[in-house]
Each structure stands twice: as C-alpha cells, then as structure tokens.
N, C-alpha and C positions, 0 to 999 in steps of 0.2 A: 297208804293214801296220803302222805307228806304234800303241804303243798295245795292240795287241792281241797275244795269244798265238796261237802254231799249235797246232792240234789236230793232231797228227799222227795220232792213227789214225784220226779224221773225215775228214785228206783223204789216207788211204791207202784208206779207202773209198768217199770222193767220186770217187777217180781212177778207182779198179776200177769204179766203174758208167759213168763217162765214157766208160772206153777198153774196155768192154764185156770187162772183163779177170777170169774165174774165177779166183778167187783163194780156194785152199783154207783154213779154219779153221784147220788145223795150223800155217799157215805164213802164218799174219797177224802173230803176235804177233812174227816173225824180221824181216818187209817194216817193221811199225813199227820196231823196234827201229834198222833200219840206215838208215831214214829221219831217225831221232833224232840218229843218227851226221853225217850228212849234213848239215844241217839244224847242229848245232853248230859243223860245217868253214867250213859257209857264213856262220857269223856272225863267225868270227874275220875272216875275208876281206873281208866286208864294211864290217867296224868301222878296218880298218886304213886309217891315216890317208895323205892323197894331196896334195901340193904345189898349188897353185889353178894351177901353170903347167904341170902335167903334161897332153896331152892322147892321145886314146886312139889308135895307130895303126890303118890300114883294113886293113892285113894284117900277119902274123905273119913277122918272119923273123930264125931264129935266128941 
C-alpha cells in the first residue's frame, strides 16, 4: 500500500460489514483510535532495517 494513506476508520468499517460485526456508535470512535495505535506499532516494525543475509525461520524457538 506505497503511496497511499490508511483510512482507518473506513476500514474499521469496511471490516465491521465484512466480519458482519455490530459494532456500536459509542464505541467506534475507541475501535478507531486503538486501530491508530496499532497501525503506528506496525510501522515502526516494519520500517526497521534487516541485513539482505538474514532469512526468516519456519518455526519459533526460544
């Protein structure tokens, strides 16, 4: 998604008709908000830089 902004509360509403999810008035503007949250965590994450010889393992083990 280069380029372009998220709507966050267009797909906190896109989602709620997807997932056929009633999703009360009061408690939209709380679902955006901690989407925003989200959604900022995910870009530090993403942005952070990775060796070209790093590759990803097929399972987790601490």
């Amino acid at each position: 998604m280069e380029g372009k902004g998220l709507n966050v509360g267009e797909y906190v509403d896109l989602m709620g008709l997807l997932l056929d999810l009633q999703l009360r008035d009061e408690y939209r503007d709380g679902v955006v908000a901690n989407f925003e949250r989200i959604k900022a965590i995910a870009q530090v994450v993403n942005e952070f830089p990775l060796p070209e010889n790093v590759e990803a393992a097929p399972t987790f083990e601490p």
